[in-house]
ZALUMLUM-33578 format. One record per residue (C-alpha): x negated, y negated, z negated; residue number from 0; residue in three letters. Coordinates in nm, 3 decimals. Layout:
% residues N
<rec><x>X</x><y>Y</y><z>Z</z><resi>NUM</resi><resn>ala</resn></rec>
...
***
This chain:
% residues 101
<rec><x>0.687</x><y>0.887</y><z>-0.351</z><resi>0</resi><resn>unk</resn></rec>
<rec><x>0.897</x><y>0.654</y><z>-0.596</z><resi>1</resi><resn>unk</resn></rec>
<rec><x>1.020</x><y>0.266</y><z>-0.455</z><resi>2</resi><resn>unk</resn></rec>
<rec><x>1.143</x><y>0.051</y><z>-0.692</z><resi>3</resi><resn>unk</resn></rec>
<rec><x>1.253</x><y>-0.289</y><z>-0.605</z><resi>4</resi><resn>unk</resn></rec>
<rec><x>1.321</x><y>-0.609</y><z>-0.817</z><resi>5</resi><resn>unk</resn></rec>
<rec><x>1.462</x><y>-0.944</y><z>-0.698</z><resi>6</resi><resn>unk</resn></rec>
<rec><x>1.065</x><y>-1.014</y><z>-0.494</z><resi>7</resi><resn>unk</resn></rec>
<rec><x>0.835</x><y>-0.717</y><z>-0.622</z><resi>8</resi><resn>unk</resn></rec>
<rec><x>0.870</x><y>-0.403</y><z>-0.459</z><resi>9</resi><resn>unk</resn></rec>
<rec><x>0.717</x><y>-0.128</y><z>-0.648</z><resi>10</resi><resn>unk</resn></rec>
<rec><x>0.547</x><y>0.202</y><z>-0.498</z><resi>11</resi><resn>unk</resn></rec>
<rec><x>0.409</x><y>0.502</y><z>-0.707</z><resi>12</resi><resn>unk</resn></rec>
<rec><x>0.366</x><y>0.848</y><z>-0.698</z><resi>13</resi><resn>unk</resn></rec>
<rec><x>0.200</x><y>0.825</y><z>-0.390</z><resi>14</resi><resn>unk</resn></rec>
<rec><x>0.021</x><y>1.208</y><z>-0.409</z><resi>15</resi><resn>unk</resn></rec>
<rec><x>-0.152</x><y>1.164</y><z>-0.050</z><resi>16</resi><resn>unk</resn></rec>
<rec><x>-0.222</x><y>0.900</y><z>0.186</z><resi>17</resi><resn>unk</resn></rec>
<rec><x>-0.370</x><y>1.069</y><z>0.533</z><resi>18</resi><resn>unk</resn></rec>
<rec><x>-0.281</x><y>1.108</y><z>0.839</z><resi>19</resi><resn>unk</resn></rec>
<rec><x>-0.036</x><y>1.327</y><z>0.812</z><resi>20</resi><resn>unk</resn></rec>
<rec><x>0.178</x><y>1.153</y><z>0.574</z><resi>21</resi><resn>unk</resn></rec>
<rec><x>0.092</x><y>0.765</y><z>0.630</z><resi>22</resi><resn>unk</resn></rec>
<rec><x>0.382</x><y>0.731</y><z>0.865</z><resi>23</resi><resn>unk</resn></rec>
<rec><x>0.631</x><y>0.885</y><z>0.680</z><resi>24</resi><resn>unk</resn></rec>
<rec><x>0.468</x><y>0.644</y><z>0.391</z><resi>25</resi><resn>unk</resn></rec>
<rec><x>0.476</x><y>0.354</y><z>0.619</z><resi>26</resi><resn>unk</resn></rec>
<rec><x>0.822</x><y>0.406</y><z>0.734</z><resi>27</resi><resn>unk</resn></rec>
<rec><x>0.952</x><y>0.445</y><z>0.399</z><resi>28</resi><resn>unk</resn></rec>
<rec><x>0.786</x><y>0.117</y><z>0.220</z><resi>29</resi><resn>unk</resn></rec>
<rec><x>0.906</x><y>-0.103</y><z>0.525</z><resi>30</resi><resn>unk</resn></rec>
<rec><x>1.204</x><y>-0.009</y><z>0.495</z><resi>31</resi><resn>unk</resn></rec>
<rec><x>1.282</x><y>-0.153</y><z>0.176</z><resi>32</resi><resn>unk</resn></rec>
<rec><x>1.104</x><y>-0.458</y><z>0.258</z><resi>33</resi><resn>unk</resn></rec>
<rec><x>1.277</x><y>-0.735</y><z>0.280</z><resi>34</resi><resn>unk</resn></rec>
<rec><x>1.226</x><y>-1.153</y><z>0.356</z><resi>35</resi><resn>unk</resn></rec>
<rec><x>1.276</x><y>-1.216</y><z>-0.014</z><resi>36</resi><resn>unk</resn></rec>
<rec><x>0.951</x><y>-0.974</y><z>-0.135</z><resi>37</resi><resn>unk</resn></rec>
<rec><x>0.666</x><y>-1.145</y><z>-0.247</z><resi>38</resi><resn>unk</resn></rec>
<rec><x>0.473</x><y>-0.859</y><z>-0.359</z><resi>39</resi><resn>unk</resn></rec>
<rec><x>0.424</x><y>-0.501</y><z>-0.266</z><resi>40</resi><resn>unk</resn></rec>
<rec><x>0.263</x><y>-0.318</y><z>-0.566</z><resi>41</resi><resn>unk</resn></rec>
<rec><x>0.125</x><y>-0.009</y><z>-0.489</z><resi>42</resi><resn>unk</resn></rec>
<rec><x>-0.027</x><y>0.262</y><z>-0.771</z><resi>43</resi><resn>unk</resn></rec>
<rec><x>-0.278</x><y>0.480</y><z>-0.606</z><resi>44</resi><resn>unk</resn></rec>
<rec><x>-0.283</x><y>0.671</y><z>-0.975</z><resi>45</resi><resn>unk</resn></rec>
<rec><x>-0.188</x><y>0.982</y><z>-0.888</z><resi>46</resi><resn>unk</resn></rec>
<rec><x>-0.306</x><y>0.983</y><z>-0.493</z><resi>47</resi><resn>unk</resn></rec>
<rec><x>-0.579</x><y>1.264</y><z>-0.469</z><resi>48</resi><resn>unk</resn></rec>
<rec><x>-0.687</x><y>1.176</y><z>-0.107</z><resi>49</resi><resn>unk</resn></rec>
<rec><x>-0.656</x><y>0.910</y><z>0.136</z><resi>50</resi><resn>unk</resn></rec>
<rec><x>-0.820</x><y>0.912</y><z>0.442</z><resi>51</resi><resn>unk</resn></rec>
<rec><x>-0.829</x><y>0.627</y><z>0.783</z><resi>52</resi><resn>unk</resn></rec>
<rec><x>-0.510</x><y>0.662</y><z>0.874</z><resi>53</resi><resn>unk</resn></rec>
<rec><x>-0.424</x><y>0.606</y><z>0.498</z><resi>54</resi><resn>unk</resn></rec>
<rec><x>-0.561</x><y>0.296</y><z>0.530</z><resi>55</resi><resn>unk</resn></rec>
<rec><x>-0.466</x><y>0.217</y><z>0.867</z><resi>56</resi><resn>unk</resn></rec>
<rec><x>-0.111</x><y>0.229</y><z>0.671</z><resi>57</resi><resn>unk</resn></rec>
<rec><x>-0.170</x><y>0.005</y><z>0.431</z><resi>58</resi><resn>unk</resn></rec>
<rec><x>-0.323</x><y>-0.268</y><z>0.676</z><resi>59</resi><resn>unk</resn></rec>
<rec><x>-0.017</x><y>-0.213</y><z>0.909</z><resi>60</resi><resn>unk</resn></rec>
<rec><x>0.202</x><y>-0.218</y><z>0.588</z><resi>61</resi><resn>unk</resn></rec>
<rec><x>0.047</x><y>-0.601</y><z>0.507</z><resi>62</resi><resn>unk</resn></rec>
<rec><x>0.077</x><y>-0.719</y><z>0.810</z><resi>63</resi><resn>unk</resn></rec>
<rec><x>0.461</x><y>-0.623</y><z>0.830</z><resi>64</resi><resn>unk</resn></rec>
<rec><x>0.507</x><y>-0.759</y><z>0.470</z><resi>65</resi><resn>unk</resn></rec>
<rec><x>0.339</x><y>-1.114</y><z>0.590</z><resi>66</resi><resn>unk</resn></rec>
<rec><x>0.547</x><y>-1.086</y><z>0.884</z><resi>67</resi><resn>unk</resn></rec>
<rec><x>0.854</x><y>-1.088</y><z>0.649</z><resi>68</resi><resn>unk</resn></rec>
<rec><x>0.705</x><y>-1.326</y><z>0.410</z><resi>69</resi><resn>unk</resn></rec>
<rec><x>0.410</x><y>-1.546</y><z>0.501</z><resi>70</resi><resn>unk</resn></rec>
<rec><x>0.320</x><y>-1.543</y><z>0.093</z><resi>71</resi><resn>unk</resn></rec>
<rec><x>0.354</x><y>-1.211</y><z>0.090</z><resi>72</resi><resn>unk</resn></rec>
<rec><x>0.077</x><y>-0.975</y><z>-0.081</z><resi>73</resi><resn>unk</resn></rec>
<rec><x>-0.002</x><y>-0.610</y><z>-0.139</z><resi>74</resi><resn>unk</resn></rec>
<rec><x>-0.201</x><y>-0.513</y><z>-0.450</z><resi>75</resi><resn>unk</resn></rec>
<rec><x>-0.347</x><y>-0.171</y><z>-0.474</z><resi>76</resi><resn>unk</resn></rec>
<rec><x>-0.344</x><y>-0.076</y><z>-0.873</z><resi>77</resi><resn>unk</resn></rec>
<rec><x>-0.533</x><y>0.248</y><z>-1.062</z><resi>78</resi><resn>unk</resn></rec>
<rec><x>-0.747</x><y>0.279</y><z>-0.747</z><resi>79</resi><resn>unk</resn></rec>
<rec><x>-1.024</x><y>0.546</y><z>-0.825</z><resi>80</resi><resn>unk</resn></rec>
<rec><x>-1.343</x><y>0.549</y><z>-0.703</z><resi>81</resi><resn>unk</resn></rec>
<rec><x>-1.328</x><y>0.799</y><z>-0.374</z><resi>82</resi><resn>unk</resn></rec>
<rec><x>-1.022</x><y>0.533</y><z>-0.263</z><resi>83</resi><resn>unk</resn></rec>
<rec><x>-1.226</x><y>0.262</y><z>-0.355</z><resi>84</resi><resn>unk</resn></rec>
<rec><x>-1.503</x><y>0.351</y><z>-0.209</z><resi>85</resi><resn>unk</resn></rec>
<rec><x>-1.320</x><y>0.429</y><z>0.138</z><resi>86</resi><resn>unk</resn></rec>
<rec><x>-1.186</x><y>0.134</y><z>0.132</z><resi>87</resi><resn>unk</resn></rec>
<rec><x>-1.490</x><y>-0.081</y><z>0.096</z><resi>88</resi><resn>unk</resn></rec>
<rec><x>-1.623</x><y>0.163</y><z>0.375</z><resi>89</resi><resn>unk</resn></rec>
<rec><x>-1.355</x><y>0.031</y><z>0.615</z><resi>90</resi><resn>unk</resn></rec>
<rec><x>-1.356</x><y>-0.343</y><z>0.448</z><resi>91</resi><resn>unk</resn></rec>
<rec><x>-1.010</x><y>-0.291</y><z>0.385</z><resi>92</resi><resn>unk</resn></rec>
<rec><x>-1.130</x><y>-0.385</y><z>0.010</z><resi>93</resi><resn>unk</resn></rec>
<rec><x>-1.119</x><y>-0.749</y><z>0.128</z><resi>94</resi><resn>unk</resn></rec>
<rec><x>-0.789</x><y>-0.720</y><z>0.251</z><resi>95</resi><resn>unk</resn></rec>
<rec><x>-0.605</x><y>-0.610</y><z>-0.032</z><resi>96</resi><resn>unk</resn></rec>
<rec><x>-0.565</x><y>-0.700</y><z>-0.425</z><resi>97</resi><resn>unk</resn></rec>
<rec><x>-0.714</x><y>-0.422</y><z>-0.621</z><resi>98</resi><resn>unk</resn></rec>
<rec><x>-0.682</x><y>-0.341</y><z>-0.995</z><resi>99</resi><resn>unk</resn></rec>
<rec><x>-0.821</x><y>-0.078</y><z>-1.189</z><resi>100</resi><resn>unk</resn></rec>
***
């Protein structure tokens, strides 16, 4: 997993898995570099091959921590395929979230 962060965007790729087993070592990571001044958390599910409920369960934790910092902020999910996608509007995370093919 790659973080890159600008003066308010943080940016998160090379996410290869998103389960259970990794979403709190994912979640850990990404709130660590948040900070007050982030207005955006941009996330690039491109080259994640699985994600599962606790994947998303890490992502909805993830927003809520990154509002909790900044009332404005918001997470956007980009290059999500259609087995994420489709998860996700499963859980109704879909309405949660910013998504961009």
């Amino acid at each position: 997993m790659r973080i890159l962060k600008t003066q308010d965007v943080l940016l998160v790729s090379e996410v290869e898995q998103l389960d259970a087993a990794h979403s709190e070592a994912f979640q850990s990571a990404v709130a660590a570099a948040l900070a007050p001044a982030v207005k955006s958390i941009d996330i690039d599910l491109s080259q994640t091959g699985f994600i599962d409920c606790g994947g998303v369960g890490a992502l909805v934790a993830l927003r809520k921590r990154a509002k909790g910092c900044n009332a404005d902020a918001t997470l956007c999910l980009r290059n999500v395929g259609q087995p994420v996608r489709r998860l996700l509007r499963l859980t109704h995370a879909d309405e949660m979230f910013t998504l961009v093919a």
